[in-house]
N, C-alpha and C positions, 0 to 999 in steps of 0.2 A: 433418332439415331440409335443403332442397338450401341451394348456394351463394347462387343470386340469393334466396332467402328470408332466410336470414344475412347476406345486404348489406343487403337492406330493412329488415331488424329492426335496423342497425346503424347507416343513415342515420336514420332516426326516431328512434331513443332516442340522441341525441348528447350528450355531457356538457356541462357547464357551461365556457365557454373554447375552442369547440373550433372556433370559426372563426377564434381567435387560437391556434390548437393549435402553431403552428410555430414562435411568436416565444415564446412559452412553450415550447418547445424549446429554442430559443437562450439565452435567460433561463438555465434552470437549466443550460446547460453552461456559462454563464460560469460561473454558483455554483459551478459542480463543478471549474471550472477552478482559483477561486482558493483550493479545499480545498486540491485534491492538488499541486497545484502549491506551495503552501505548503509543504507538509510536503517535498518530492522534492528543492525549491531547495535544502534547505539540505547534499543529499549531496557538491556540489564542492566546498561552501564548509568542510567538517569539518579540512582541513589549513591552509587560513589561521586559523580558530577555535584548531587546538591550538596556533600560534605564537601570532595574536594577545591571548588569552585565558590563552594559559598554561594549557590546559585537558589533563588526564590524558585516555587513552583510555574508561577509564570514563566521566569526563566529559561525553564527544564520544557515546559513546553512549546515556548519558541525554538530549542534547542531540535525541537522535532519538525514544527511549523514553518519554520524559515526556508528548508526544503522542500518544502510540500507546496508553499506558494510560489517558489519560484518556480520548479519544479511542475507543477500544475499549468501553470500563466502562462511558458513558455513551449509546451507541446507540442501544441498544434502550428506554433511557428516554425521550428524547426523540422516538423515533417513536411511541414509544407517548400521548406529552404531543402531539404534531402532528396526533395522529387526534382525540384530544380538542377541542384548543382551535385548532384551526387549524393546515395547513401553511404559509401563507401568513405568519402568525403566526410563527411557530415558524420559516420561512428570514430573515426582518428581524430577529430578535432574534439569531441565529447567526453571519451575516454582520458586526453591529454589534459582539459582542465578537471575533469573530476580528479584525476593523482596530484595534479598541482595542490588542491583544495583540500584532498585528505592530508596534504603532508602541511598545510597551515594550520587544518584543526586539529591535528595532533600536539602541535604545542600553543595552542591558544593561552593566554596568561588572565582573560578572563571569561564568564558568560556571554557576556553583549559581542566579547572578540570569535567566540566560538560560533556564534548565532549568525556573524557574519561571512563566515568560512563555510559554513553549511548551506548558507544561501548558493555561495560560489559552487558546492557541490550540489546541487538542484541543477544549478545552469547546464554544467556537464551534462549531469542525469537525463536532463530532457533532450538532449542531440542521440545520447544510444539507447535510449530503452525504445521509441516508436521505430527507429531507423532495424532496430532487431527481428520486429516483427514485419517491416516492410522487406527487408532483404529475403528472409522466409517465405514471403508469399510471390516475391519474380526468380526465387531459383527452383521451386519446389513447385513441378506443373499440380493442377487439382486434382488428381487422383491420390495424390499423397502426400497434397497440401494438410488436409486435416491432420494426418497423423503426427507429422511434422510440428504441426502448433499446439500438439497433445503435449509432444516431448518438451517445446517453448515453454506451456504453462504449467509440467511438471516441474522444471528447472526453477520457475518463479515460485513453487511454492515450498522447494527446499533452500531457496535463498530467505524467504522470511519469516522460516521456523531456523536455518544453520545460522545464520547472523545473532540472532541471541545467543547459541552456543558458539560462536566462533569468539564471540564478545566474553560472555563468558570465561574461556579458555586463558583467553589473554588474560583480564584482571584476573586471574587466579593466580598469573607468575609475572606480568610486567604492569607499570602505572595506564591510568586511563586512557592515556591519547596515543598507548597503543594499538585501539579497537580501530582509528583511522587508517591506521598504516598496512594493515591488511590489504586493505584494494589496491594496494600500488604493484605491489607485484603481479596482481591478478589482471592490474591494468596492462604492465606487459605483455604478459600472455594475449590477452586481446588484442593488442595491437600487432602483434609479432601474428597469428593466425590471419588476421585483416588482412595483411601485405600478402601474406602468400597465398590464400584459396578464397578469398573470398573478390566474387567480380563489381564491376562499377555496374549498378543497373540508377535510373531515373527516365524521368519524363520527355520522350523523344521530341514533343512537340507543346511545354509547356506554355506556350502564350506569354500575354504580359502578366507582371508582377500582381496580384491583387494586393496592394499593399496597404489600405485603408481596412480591408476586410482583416489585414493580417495585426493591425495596429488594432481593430477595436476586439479580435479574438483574444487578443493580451490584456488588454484594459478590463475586460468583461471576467475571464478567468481569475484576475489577479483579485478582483473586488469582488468575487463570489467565496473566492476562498478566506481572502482576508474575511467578510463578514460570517464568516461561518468560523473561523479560525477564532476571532472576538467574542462570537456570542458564549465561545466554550470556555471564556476568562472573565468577559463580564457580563455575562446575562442578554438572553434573546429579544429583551424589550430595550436594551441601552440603546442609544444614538450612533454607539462607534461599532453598532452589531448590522441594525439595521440601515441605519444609513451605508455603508456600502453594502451590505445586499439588492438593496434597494437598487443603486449605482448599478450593480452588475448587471440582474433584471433588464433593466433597460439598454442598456449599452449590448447585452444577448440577442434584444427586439432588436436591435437597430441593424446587429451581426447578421442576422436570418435576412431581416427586410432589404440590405445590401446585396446580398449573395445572391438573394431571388431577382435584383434588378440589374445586377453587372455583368458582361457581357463574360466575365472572366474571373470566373467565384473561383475564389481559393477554397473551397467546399460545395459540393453539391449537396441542399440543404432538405432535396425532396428526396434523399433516400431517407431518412426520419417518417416519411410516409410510411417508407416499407415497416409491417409489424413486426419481421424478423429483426430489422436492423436497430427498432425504437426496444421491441423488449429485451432483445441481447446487452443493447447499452445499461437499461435498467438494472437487468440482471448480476452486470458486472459489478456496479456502483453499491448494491445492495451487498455483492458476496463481499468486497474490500471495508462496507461500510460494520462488518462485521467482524472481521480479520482484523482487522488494524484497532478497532477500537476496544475490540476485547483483549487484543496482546495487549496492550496499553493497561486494563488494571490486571490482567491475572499475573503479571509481571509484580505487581504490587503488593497481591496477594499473596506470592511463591515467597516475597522476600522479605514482606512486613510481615505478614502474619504465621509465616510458616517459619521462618526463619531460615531461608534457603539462603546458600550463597549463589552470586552472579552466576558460577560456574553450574549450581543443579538448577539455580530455575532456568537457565539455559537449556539443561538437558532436558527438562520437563518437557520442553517445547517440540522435543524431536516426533511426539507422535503425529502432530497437527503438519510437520514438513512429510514427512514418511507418508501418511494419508493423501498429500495433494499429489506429491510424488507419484506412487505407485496409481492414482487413480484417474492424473490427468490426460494420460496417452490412450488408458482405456478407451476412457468416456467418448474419443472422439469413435473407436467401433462400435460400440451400444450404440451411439445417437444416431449411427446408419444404420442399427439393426432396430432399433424402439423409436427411432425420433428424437431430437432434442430437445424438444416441449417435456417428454418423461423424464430423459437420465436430470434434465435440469431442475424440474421440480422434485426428484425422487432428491437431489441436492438439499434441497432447502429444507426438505420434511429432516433430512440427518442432520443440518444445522440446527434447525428450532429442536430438536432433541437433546443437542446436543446443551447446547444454551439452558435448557429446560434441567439439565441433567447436572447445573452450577448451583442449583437449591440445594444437592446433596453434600456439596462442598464445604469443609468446615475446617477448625482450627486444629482437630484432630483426622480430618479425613484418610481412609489409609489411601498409601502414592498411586496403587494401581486402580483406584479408584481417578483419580486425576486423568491418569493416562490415557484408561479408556473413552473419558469424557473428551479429551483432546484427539484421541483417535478417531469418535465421529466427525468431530468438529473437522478434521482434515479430508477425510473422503470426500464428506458431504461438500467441501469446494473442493476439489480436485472432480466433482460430476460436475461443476459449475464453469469451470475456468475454460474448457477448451472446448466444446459446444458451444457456447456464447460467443469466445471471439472468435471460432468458424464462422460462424453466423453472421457477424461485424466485416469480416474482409471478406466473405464469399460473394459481398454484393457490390465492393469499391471496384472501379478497375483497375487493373493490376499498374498503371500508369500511375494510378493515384494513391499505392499502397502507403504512401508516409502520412498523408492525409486523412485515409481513412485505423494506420496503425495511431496515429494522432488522437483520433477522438475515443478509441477502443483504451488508449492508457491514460486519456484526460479524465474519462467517465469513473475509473480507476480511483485516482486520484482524489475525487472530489467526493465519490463515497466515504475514500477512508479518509480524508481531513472530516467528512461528517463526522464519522465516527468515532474519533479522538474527539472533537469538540461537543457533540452532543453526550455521548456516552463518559465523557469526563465531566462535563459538567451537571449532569445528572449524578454520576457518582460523589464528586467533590461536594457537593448541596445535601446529598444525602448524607454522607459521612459529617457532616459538620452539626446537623441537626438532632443525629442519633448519640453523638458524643455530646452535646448539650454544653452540660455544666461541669462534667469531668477532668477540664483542667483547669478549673478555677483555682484551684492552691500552687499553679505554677506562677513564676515572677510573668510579667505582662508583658515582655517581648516571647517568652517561651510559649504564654497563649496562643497566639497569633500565629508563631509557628505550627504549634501542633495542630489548626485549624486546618492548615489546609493539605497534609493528607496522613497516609498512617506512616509513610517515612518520618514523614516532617513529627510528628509525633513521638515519633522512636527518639528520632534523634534530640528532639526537646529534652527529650526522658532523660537520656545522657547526659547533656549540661547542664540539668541540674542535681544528678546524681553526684556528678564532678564538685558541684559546686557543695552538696553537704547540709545539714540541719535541716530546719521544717522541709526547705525546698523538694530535698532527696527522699524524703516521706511523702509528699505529695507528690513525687513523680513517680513513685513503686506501685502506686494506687491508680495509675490512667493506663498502662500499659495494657491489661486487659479490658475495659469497656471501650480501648481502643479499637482492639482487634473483633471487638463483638460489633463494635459499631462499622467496621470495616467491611467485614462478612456481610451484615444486612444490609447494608449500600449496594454489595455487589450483586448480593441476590435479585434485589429490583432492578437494579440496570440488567441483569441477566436475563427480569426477564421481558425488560423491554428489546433485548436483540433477539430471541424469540419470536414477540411480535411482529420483530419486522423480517422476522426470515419466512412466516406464514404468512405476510403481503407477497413477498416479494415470489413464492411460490404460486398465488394466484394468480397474480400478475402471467409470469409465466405461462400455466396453464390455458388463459383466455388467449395471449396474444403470440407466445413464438410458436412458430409452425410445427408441425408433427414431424412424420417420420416423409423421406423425399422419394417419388416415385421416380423406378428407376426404368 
């Protein structure tokens, strides 16, 4: 079929919504904004939380994890409920418990209360963020579908660089659990845009329920994240790491070998065949498992060791949003003029640069040194984010988009719980190793504190400062071999995401397709 026959065949068959295609654009990036941006706000806010809260490191990182498991586990169900009974359906009901949920973890009165609030806000999260990507791909015919999920995944990557600063902003004039309160009004907006432009689209003829396929995809999700979640608190050889990995593993076997034998798969499991569709998913998991786990210490970095407030290591962060921004609408015309096999590996080669480029990072670093290092760090996935999930929905049918936006923000997902869990527990192992002996002259609850990271150290410092005599001379003496030992932890974790940004660039290179003949 030439070109001008594929525009005519694509102006006539236009979907439902599509002369409101663009404000139904904007609609669901607000949706998408007040997901991710939820979840990202509460990364500056994690050292006021451990003073205010009283909250252990574990704590603080269930405070992240709670969402992320739930959040993760529930995906694929709810895209799959959106193809059913409506997306339009399915983003009102999503939205309405995520504000419910922020306005309980704004006044939570403890950690364990807030860790459960968070989960509630997971729940929401997983009804709109795939339902966003699925409405995008039935109002937006293919011709300008990609450009479309350009502006999608530039919208996601200014919501998980503005959520630090939006977080930021707050603590700098009101108390903590004003960082929740932010998405309620943003929730309105979304919902008020939903009702007026945006249309009902689902599944015309979705058969029966797979609903065993839909119960062991939760089960499998929920115990891959948990064991991955555990291994980053207690170590990748404990019983409560591997045993549910282990669980999930298999209950994933059983997910796949179900789907292939039922007459009515809530997943078609032979597009993983396709090598566009298996390394796009890669691709994604590797960009998030990178994103999320290194916001996770440079946040630690800005604040322990630099001494940033919430509010600047917030703004720090604005190059790495600004870079996915401006670079993810590009990427989807390059990868029709070079292929997305290039712009996506030309991605990874500017991440492992970028990663490479955290050795130079130090206790006296100058600021625009920081920035630019965050400014590759941002391009480089903003070439990653919207060629890959073109790639991921170009191949679902449009019938099935909840299903297949499902597994494109599960794979999401379960990169970046990697990467909070391994890249934290790599750092926290390091850090604990290199400070050694250095708090041996605090009293032996302050140990223990300061053990487990450079807040936690900081603020040991403090209470025994308060407290006076020997205590407050041995705690003037850890402050710096903290922050040296802080720095060296992150340099090695920095440069194992490196490493895996130069996998994940091979990866690419062998297996997603080139450029598309037209």
């Amino acid at each position: 079929m030439s070109t001008t026959e594929r525009a005519a065949e694509e102006t006539t068959e236009r979907p439902a919504g599509y002369e409101r295609r663009w404000w139904v654009l904007a609609t669901m990036m607000v949706c998408l904004l007040m997901v991710i941006s939820g979840n990202t706000i509460l990364n500056v806010a994690l050292p006021t939380l451990q003073r205010e809260l009283d909250a252990t490191q574990g704590e603080l990182q269930w405070a992240i994890d709670s969402y992320i498991l739930v959040f993760a586990g529930l995906l694929f169900s709810w895209g799959v409920i959106g193809d059913r009974i409506g997306r339009r359906k399915v983003l009102l009901a999503g939205l309405g418990i995520f504000a419910v949920a922020s306005v309980l973890a704004a006044f939570s009165g403890s950690a364990l209360e807030l860790i459960g609030w968070r989960a509630l806000m997971g729940l929401g999260g997983a009804a709109v963020q795939p339902a966003t990507l699925a409405v995008i791909t039935n109002v937006f015919p293919p011709g300008e579908r990609g450009r479309a999920i350009g502006f999608w995944a530039g919208g996601s990557g200014l919501a998980v660089a503005g959520g630090p600063l939006a977080g930021g902003l707050v603590l700098e004039h009101f108390w903590w659990g004003a960082v929740f309160l932010i998405g309620v009004p943003v929730a309105l907006v979304g919902v008020a845009g939903i009702l007026l432009v945006v249309p009902e689209s689902k599944d015309p003829d979705p058969g029966r329920l797979d609903l065993p396929g839909v119960l062991l995809s939760i089960a499998a999700l929920v115990a891959l994240v948990y064991g991955i979640i555990r291994g980053g608190s207690e170590g990748w050889g404990a019983p409560q790491t591997w045993g549910p990995l282990t669980a999930g593993l298999v209950l994933l076997a059983v997910f796949v070998w179900w789907q292939r034998r039922t007459t009515h798969p809530a997943l078609d499991v032979s597009l993983f065949r396709n090598p566009g569709f298996s390394a796009a998913a890669g691709a994604l998991a590797l960009n998030f498992f990178a994103l999320q786990g290194a916001t996770f210490y440079l946040v630690y970095y800005l604040q322990g060791v630099r001494d940033f407030s919430p509010l600047q290591s917030g703004a720090m962060l604005i190059p790495v949003a600004l870079g996915i921004a401006l670079m993810a609408p590009r990427s989807s015309a390059l990868a029709d003029r070079f292929g997305a096999k290039a712009v996506v590996a030309t991605g990874f080669a500017l991440i492992a640069v970028s990663f490479s480029g955290i050795q130079l990072l130090d206790a006296d670093a100058p600021v625009w040194l920081v920035l630019v290092d965050l400014a590759f760090q941002g391009i480089g996935m903003g070439c990653i984010l919207a060629p890959a999930t073109e790639s991921i929905m170009s191949v679902v049918p449009r019938e099935k988009a909840g299903a297949g936006a499902a597994v494109n923000n599960a794979v999401r997902q379960v990169g970046g719980a990697l990467g909070v869990a391994i890249l934290g527990s790599v750092l926290a192992a390091t850090y604990a190793r290199r400070l050694g002996d250095a708090v041996d002259g605090l009293p032996a609850p302050a140990r223990e504190q300061a053990g487990e990271s450079i807040v936690g150290t900081l603020a040991a410092v403090e209470d025994a400062e308060r407290a006076g005599g020997d205590a407050a001379t041995a705690a003037a003496a850890v402050v710096d071999p903290a922050r040296e030992a802080f720095i060296g932890a992150m340099h090695l974790t920095a440069v194992g995401t490196a490493g895996c940004a130069l996998v994940a660039m091979v990866v690419v290179l062998v297996w997603l397709p080139g450029r598309r003949t037209r």
